[in-house]
KOLTIRO-429845 format. One record per residue (C-alpha): x, y, z; residue in one letter. Coordinates in pm, whole numbers, plus 50000, padded with zeros to 5 digits. Example, Ala and Ser with C-alpha at 12.3 -4.5 7.8 and 13.67 -1.06 7.14 Angstrom:
% KOLTIRO-429845
512304955050780A 513674989450714S 
This chain:
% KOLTIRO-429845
623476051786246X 620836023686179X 622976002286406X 623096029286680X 619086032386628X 618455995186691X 620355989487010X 618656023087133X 615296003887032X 616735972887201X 617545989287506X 614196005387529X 612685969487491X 615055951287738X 614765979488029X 612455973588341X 608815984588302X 608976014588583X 612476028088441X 611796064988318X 610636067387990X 613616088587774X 612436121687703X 614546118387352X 611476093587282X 608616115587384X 608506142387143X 610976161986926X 610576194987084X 612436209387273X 613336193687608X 611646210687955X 614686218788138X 615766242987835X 613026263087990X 612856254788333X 615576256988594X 614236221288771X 616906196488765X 614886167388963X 615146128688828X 612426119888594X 609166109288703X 608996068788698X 606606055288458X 604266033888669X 603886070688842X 602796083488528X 600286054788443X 599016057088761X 598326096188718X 595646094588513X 593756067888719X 594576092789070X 590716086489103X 590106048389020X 592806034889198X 590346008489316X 589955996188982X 592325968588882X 594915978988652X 594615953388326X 591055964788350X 591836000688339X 594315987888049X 591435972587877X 589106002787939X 591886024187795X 591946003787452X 588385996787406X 588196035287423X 590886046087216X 588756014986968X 585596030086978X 586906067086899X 588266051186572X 591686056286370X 593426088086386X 592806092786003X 589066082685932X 588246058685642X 585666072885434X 584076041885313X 582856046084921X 581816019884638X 584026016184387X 581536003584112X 582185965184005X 583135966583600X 582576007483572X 582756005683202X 579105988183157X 577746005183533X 578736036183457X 577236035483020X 573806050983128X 575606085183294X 577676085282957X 574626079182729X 572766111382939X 575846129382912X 576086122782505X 572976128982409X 571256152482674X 574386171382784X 572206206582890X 570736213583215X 567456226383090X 566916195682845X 567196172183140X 564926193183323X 562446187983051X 563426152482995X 562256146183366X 559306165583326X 558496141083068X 559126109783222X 557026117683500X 554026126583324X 554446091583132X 554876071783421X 551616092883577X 549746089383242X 550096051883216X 549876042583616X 546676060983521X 545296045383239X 546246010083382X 544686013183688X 541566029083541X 541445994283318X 541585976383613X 538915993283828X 536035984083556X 533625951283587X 531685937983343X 527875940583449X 526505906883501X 522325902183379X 520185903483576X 522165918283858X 523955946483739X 527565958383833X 529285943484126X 530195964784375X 533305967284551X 533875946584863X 536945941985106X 538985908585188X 537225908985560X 533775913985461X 530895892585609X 527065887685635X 527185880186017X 529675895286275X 530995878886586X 529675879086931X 526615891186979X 526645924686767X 524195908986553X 521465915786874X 519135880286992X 518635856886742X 520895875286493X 517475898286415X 520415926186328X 521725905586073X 518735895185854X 517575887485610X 518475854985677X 518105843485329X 516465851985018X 518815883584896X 521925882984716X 523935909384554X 527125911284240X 530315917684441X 534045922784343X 536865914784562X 540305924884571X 543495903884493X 545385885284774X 542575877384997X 543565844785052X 545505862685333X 542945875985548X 543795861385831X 542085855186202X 544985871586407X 543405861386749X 541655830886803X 538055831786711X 535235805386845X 533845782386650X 531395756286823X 533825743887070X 536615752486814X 539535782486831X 540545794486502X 543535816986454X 546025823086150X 544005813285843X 541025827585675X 537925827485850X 536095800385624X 532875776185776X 531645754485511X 532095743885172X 530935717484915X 530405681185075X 530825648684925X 527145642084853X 526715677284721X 528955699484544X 526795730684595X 529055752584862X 527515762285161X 529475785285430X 527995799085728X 527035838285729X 529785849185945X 532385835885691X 534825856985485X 532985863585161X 535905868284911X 538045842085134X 534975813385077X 534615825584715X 538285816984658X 537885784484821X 534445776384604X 536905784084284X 534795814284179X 537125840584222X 541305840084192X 543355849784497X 545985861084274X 543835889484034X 540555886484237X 537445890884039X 533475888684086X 530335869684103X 527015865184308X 526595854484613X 523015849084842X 522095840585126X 519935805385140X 518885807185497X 519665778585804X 521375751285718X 523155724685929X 526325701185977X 529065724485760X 532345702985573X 535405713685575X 537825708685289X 540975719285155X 540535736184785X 542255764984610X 544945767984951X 542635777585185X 541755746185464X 538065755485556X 536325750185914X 534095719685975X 531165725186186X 528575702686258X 525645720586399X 523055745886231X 523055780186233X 520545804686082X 521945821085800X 524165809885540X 525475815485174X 526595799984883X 527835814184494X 526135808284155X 527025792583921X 527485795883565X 527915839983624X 529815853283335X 531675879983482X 535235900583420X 536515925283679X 540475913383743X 542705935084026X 545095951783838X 548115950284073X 550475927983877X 550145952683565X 550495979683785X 553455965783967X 555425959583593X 555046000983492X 555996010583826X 559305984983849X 559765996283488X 560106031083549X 561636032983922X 563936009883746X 564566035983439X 564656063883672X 567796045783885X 570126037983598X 569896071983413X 569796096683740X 572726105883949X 571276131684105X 570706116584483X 567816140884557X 565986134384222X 566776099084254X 565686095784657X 562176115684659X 561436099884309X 561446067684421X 559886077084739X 556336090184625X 556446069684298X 556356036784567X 554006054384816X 551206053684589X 551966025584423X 551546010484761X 548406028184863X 547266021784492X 547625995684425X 550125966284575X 548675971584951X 545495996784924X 543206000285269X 539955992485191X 537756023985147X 535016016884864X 536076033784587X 539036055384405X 538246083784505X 537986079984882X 541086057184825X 543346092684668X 541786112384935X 543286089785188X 546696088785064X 546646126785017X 545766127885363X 549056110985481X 551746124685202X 552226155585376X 553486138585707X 555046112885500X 556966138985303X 557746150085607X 559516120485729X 560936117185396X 563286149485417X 564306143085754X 565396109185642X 567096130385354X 569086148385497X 569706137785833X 569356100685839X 571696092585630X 570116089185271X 571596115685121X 575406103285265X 574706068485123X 573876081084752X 575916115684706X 578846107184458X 577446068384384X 577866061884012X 577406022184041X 574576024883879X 573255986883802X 574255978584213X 572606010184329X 569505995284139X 569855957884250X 570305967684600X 569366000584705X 565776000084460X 565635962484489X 565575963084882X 562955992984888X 561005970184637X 561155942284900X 560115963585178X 557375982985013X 555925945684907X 556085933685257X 552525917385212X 554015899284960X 557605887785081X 558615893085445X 554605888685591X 554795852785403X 558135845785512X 558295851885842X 555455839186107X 555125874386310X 552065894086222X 552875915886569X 555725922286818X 554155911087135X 554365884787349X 550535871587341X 551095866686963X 554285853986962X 553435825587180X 550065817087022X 551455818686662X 553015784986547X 556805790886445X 557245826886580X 559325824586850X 561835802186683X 561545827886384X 562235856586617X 565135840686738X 566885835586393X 565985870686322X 567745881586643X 571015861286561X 570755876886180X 570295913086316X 572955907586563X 576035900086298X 574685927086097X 575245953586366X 578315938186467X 579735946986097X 578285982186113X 579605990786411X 583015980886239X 582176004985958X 581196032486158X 584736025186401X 586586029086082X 585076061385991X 585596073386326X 581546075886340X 581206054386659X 580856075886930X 578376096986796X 575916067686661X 576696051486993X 575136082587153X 572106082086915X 571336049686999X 571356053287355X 568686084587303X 566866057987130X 566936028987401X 566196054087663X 563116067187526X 562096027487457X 562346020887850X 561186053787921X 558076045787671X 557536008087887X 557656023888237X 554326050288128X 551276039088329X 548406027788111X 550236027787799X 551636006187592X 554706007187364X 553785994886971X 556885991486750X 554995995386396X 556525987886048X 557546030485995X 559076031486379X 561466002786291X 562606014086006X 563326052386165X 564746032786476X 567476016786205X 567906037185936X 570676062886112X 572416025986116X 572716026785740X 574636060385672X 577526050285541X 578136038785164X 578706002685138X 576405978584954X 575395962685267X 573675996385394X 572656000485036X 570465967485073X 569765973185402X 568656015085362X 566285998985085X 564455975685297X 563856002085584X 562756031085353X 560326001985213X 558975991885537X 558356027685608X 556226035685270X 553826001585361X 553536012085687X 552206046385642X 550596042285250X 548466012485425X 548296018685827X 549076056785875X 550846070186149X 549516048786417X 550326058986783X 553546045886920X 552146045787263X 548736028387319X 546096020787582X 545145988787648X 541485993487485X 543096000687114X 545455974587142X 542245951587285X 541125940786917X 539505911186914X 540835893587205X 539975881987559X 539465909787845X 540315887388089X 536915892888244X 534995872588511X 533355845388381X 529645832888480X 529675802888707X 527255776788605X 525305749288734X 525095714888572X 522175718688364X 519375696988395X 518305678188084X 514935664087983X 515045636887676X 511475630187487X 510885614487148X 509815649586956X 511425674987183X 514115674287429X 515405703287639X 518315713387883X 518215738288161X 520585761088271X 520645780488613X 523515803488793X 524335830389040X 523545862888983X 526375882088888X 528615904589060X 529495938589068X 529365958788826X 527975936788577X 523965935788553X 523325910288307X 523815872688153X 524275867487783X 524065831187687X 525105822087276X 524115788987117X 525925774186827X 527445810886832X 524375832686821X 523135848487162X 519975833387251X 519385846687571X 520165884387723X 518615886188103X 519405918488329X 518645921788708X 516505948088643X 513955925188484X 513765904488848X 516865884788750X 517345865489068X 519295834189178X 516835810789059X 516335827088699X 517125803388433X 517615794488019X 515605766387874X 516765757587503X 514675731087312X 515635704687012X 514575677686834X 516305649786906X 516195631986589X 518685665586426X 521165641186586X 523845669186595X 525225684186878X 525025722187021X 527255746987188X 526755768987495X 528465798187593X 527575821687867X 529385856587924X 528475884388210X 526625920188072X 527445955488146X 524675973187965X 524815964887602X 528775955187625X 529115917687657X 532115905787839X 534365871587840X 532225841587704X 533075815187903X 534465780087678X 531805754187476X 529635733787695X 528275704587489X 525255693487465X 525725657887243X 523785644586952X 523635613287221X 521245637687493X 524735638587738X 526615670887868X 530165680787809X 531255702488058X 532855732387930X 536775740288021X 538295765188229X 538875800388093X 537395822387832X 536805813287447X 538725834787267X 535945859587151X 534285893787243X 531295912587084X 533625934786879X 534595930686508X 537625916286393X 540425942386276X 539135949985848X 535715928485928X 532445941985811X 528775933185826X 527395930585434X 523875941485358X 
């Protein structure tokens, strides 16, 4: 019989393609003509292939062939492989569910065991925290009040009104302050003018100790906590406190390179500036690193010894959120109490999210029957861990701050850091779209996805708006990815639920869609720019002086704002009998020997526009024309910055 099989099976093999295909070999019911009187030939087989394709018979055939087999692929096996983790040694893995099981084997004790644990891990979150929020009081000056990473005497532009009169006092006042760990990383995102300098992507520091005099002197409009890192009186790692005053107009400030933050040289005055004393006994650390070590301690607890993927799942969830808002990435809002109040404010919506991701994003299928215990914690905890301390890890590693192309191109190493994230991103869907094929998944994530790119195309066709992929959009954009149980999509389900608990614990739910004015910031509007005449300069032995003169300006604008060495010095509106001859006159003596900048922007009420680029005026009496375009700076305040009183 076996021989009688295989020369059947060879003569199926050695026949012509089109011979009819041997109904014996088709199925093992019952033949047709048992129940039909039709005694016609069989139909050939290149007639049936082409029966299906009655429609397309414009389309070649292989690639019909090909279309045939890459969708018979994506629909998957006909037996789905339910992918599950088999735990790696299950004897030492699985010892925490058999300890539980031992020695707490009823419901109700558990329930009470848990009650327990959280009130311990609440109680000493608590008591650490409240450790870390108190400051010794320092004589003569009291307590130091709190203060954020981006806080300033002097703000940019001219929102400190002519001659800086909103700003003062220039000098003579000083006050205790305490700043916040991890303000080394306050950063300039968009570049900010300084003299005839840009700045961008380091801490906004003018100033510093100088060779001949180690007394450190930074310009009013500097960082406070940044500059008192870089003077040594503070620690970017646990923050702390001091004094700092103001000491009034100083000139020519140093840059150097102390404590990891470079500071900006500039050598020209300016009216107001600070510096730190000395000598200030003074303890107030940030207590972020204790709190980080009870919250890893118990997440990490709370993973080994629960198999319950709910418990486990929203556990982990609110225990990082306010450990985030709390304490590892906290927005700046004065005290503790405004600082709960804000997180309350966005738990609701978060919890929200949360459930949703729960149950139908695929959290639940990744963690319902795991018992790998130890893996579970190294990758599923350990990614959220990552993502949660994004400030910390992936914002140091990688040279994107934000998703656009103006930053990307402006931001040295992003592109080129983009691209390896691209070629990383692409091999890992690549292998989940294998997982999902084998579990017969394909077609439905396929669909998802498609949802997901349409509304993303829809989102960049809207007039007016503009599409903002934030840290908790990316992570609900990939986390349907991660629903099946490997320990790839464990890693990789950690990260995103991470990104999404630093996103909303320090941002909030930020609008996906923006207009142009929120996304504005800090940066250029692209406006008009004044033209100006070569100034006319007048050298003496006392005083020498330099004239400027333009056009008056167009539509709609109605004034001139002109800033010198960065402070507006001149505001002149046609109302006043502004006229084509109207001009600035700016005095000096020559013997400063320094030189001085000159910017000039058009006025639309109080709302100063695009200042153009640094003219020079040189230490030698000559003029440096300024360059083409705008200097990267508006009358707004930078994104966290505030004016200090």
């Amino acid at each position: 019989m076996a021989r009688n099989g295989d020369g059947e099976m060879g003569r199926l093999l050695d026949g012509h393609p089109d011979d009819p295909i041997d109904e014996s070999t088709q199925t093992n019911l019952l033949p047709m003509d048992e129940f039909s009187d039709d005694s016609s030939p069989p139909t050939p087989r290149f007639m049936q292939d082409q029966g299906s394709y009655r429609h397309l018979k414009w389309v070649p055939v292989p690639f019909r062939k090909f279309s045939k087999a890459v969708v018979k692929w994506v629909k998957g096996p006909d037996i789905p492989e339910a992918h599950t983790i088999k735990p790696l040694f299950p004897f030492i893995q699985e010892a925490p569910i058999r300890f539980l099981d031992k020695h707490v084997p009823k419901r109700r004790h558990r329930i009470l065991l848990l009650i327990s644990f959280y009130f311990l891990w609440v109680l000493t979150f608590a008591l650490v925290m409240h450790g870390g929020n108190t400051a010794t009081e320092i004589e003569g000056w009291g307590r130091p009040g709190n203060i954020g990473c981006g806080n300033t005497y002097w703000v940019p532009g001219n929102r400190c009104g002519l001659n800086g009169n909103d700003c003062r006092p220039f000098s003579g006042s000083g006050f205790a302050f305490r700043c916040p760990a991890n303000c080394a990383g306050q950063w300039v995102w968009n570049p900010r003018a300084v003299g005839d300098q840009e700045i961008s992507y380091q801490p906004l520091v003018i100033g510093g100790p100088s060779e001949d005099d180690e007394t450190p002197i930074y310009r009013s409009d500097s960082f406070i906590c940044s500059a008192a890192i870089h003077a040594g009186v503070i620690d970017n790692t646990v923050g702390g406190c001091g004094v700092v005053s103001l000491v009034g107009y100083h000139t020519n400030f140093h840059n150097s390179s102390r404590n990891g933050i470079d500071s900006i040289p500039f050598d020209s005055n300016f009216p107001s500036s600070f510096t730190f004393h000395n000598k200030i006994t003074c303890e107030a650390n940030d207590a972020r690193w204790e709190l980080l070590f009870v919250s890893l301690t118990f997440t990490i607890l709370l993973s080994l010894f629960t198999t319950s993927p709910g418990v486990f799942f929203f556990s982990i969830f609110i225990g990082l959120f306010f450990h985030v808002g709390l304490a590892s990435d906290p927005p700046f809002t004065g005290d503790t109490a405004s600082l709960v109040s804000n997180l309350l404010g966005k738990l609701l919506p978060a919890a929200f999210c949360s459930y949703v991701m729960y149950v139908n994003m695929g959290v639940r299928r990744i963690l319902v029957g795991l018992t790998a215990q130890i893996e579970k914690t190294v990758l599923w905890l350990g990614g959220c861990w990552l993502g949660s301390l994004t400030n910390y890890t992936f914002e140091r590693w990688i040279p994107i701050q934000r998703l656009n192309g103006h930053d990307l191109k402006q931001q040295p190493g992003a592109i080129m850091a983009l691209i390896v994230i691209a070629v990383i991103l692409f091999f890992i869907v690549i292998k989940q779209i294998y997982f999902f094929q084998r579990e017969g998944r394909l077609v439905q994530y396929l669909g998802i996805y498609g949802i997901f790119l349409g509304g993303i195309f829809v989102s960049l066709l809207l007039p007016g708006l503009s599409l903002r992929i934030h840290h908790y959009i990316l992570a609900l954009l990939l986390l349907p990815g991660t629903s099946m149980q490997t320990r790839p999509s464990l890693l990789y389900q950690g990260i995103l639920i991470g990104f999404f608990i630093n996103g909303i614990a320090r941002w909030g739910f930020d609008p996906v869609l923006q207009t142009p004015k929120a996304l504005q910031g800090d940066a250029q509007h692209n406006s008009k720019l004044p033209h100006i005449s070569p100034p006319t300069i007048q050298l003496g032995e006392n005083t020498s002086s330099i004239r400027f003169s333009w056009l008056p300006p167009p539509e709609p604008f109605d004034g001139i704002s002109v800033l010198v060495n960065d402070v507006e010095r001149f505001r002149g509106y046609t109302d006043e009998g502004f006229a084509s001859d109207k001009h600035f006159v700016w005095t000096k003596d020559p013997r400063a020997n320094e030189p001085e900048f000159f910017r000039f922007a058009y006025m639309e009420g109080t709302q100063s526009w695009d200042y153009t680029r640094a003219g020079i005026w040189n230490a030698d009496g000559s003029w440096t024309e300024m360059q083409p375009g705008a200097s990267k700076i508006k009358s707004t305040s930078l994104d966290g910055e505030k004016m200090t009183r």
